[in-house]
C-alpha positions as CSV (number, residue, x, y, z in Angstrom):
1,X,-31.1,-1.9,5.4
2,X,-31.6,-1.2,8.9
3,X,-29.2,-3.1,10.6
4,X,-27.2,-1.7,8.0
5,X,-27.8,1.8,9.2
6,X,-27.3,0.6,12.5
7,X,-23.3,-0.4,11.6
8,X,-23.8,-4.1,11.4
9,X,-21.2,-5.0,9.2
10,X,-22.8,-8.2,7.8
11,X,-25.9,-6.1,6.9
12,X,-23.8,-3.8,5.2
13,X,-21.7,-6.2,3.3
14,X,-25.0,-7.9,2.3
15,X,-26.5,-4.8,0.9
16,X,-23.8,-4.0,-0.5
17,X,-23.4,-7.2,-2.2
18,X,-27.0,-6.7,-3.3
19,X,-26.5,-3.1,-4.9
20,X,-23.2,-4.5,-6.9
21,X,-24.8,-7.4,-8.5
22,X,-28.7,-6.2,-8.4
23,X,-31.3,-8.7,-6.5
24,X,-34.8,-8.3,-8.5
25,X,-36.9,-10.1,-6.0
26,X,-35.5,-8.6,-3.5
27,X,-36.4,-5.0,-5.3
28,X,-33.1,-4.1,-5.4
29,X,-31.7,-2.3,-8.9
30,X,-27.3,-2.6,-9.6
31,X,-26.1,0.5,-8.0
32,X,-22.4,0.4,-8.1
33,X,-22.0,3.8,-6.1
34,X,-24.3,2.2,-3.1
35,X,-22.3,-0.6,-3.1
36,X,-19.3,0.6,-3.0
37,X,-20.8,3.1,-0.2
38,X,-21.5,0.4,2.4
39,X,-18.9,-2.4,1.3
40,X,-16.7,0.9,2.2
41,X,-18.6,0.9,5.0
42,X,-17.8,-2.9,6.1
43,X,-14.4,-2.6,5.0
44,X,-13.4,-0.1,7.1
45,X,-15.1,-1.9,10.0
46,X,-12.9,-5.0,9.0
47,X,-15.2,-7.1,7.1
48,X,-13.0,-9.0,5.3
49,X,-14.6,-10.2,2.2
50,X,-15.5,-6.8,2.0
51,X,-12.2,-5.1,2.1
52,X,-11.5,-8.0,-0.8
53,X,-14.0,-6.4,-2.4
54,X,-13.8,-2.8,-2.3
55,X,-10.5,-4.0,-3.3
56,X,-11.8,-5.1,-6.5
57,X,-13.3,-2.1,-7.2
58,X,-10.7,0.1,-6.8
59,X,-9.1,-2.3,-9.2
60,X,-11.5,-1.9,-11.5
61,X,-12.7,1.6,-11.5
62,X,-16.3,0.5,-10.4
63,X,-18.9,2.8,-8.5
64,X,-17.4,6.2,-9.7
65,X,-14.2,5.3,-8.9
66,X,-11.1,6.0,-11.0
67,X,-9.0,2.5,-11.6
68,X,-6.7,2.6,-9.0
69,X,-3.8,-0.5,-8.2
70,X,-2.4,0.9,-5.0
71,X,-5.7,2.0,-3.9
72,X,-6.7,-1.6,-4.7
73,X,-3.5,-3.5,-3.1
74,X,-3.8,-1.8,0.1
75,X,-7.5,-3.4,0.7
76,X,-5.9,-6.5,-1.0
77,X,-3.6,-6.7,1.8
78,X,-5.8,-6.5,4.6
79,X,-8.3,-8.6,3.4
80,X,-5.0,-11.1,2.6
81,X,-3.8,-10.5,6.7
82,X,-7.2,-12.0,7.3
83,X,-7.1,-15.0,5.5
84,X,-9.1,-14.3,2.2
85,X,-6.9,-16.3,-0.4
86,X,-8.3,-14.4,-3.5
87,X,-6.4,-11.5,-2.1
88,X,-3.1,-12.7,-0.9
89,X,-3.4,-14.6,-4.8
90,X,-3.7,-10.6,-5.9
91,X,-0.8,-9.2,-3.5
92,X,1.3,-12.2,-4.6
93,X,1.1,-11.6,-8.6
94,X,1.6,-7.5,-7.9
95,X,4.9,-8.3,-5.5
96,X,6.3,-10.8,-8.5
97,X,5.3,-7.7,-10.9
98,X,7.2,-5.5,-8.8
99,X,10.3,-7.5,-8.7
100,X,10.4,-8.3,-12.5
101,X,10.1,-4.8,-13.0
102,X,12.6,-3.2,-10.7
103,X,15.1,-5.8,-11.8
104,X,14.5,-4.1,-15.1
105,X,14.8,-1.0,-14.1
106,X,18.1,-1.3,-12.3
107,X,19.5,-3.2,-15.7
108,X,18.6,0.1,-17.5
109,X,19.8,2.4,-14.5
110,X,23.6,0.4,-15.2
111,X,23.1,0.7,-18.7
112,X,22.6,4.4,-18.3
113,X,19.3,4.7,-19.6
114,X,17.3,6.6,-16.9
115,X,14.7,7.5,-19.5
116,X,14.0,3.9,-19.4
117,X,14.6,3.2,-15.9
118,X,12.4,5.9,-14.0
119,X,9.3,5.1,-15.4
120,X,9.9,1.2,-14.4
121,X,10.8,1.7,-10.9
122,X,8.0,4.5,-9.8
123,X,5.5,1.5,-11.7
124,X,7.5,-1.5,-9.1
125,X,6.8,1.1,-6.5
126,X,3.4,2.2,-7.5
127,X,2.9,-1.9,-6.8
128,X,4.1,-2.3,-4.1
129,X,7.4,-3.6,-4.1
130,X,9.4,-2.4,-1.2
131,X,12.7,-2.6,-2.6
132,X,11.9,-0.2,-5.6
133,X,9.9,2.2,-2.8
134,X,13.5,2.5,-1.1
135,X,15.5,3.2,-4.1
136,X,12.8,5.7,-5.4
137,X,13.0,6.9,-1.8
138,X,16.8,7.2,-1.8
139,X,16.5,8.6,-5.4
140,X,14.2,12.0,-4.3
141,X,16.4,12.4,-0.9
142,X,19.2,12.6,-3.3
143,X,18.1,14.0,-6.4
144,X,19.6,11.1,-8.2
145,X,18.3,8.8,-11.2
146,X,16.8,11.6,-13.3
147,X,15.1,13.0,-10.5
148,X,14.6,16.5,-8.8
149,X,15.4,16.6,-4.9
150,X,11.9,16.1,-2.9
151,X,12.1,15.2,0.7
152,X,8.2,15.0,1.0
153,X,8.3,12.8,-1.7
154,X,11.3,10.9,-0.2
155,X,9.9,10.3,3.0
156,X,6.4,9.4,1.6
157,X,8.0,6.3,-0.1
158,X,10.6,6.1,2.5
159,X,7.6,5.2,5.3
160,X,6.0,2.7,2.3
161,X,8.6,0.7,2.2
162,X,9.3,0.7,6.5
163,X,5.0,0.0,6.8
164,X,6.1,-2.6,4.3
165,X,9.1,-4.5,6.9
166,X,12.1,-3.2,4.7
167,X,14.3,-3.1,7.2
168,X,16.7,-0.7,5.8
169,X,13.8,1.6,5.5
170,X,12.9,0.7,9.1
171,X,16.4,1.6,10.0
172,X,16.8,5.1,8.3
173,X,13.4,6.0,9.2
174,X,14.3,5.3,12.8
175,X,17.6,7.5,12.5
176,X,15.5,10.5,11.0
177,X,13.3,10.3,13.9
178,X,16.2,10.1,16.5
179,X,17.9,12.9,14.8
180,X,14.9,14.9,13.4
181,X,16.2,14.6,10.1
182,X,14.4,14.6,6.7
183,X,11.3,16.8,7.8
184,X,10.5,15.0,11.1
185,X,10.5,16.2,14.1
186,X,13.0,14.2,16.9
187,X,10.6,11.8,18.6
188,X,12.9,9.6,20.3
189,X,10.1,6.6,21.4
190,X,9.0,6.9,17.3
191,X,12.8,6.3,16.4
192,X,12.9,3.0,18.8
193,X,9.6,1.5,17.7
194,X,11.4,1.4,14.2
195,X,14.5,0.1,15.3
196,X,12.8,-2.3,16.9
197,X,11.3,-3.7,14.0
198,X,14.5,-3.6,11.6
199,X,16.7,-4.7,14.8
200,X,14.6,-7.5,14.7
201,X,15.2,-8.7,11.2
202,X,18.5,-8.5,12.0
203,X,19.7,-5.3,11.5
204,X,23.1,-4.7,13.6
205,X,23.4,-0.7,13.3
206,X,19.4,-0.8,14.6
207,X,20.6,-2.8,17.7
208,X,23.2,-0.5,18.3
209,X,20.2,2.1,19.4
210,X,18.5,-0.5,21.9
């Protein structure tokens, strides 16, 4: 516990480990608020079994926590950027979850069922899938699909799917910046660093900014 205290992020994870599972001889009762309190703690410090695991929880609704799959996704993936196969396994089924259902969801949107097709594609988005995060994007910048316009909500799931390497998303984000379009102010090195990243994906109009 003290090394704990002190920020070592072994210590934490350990205790925290201890309070999720409970060690009797170690006089330690299951707490699944403490441990999600210094796994947090690890996590944050870039443990990465911990993120895995705080992960889980989030997952799971453990420690006081409401169930929560994006919550859970995003420690997924930085646990998965660090090598911890359990996770990438966990991003991997979500991202083929995603695409299954946003190709449903554009089969109803050309069948005209929008009823049908909204609550599909916020759920692909909701998991991560960065195609259905533009389109949902597009969708509140347009007021389009069954939906109101929102340009908060646009740009929040405009910037997902950019974070995410969409490189369309990378491109328009880049021209909102450039322009100071869509709520954001003109920041002109902002704009590059994202045409930068869709330029080099190949995006032509990106390169045309370079």
């Amino acid at each position: 516990r003290r090394a704990a205290e002190k920020h070592f992020w072994h210590a934490q994870f350990s205790l925290g480990t201890m309070y999720l599972a409970g060690r009797r001889e170690a006089g330690v009762a299951k707490h699944p608020a403490r441990a999600l309190e210094w796994l947090s703690a690890a996590a944050r410090q870039g443990h990465k079994l911990a993120q895995y695991q705080v992960g889980v929880m989030h997952e799971a609704g453990l420690g006081g926590l409401a169930a929560d799959e994006a919550k859970a996704l995003r420690w997924y993936r930085r646990a998965a950027a660090q090598g911890v196969k359990e996770a990438q396994a966990k991003v991997d089924r979500a991202a083929a979850a995603a695409r299954e259902l946003y190709g449903r969801s554009m089969q109803a949107y050309g069948a005209g069922r929008h009823a049908d097709a909204l609550p599909l594609l916020r759920e692909a988005a909701e998991k991560g899938g960065k195609e259905a995060q533009f389109t949902l994007s597009t969708m509140y910048r347009k007021g389009e699909g069954g939906l109101a316009q929102d340009s908060a909500k646009a740009l929040e799931w405009l910037r997902k799917a950019a974070t995410q390497g969409f490189k369309a998303a990378q491109y328009l984000l880049g021209t909102m910046h450039y322009h100071g379009r869509g709520g954001l102010a003109e920041i002109p090195p902002n704009a590059l660093g994202w045409f930068r990243k869709a330029a080099a994906q190949g995006h032509h109009d990106a390169r045309l900014y370079l």
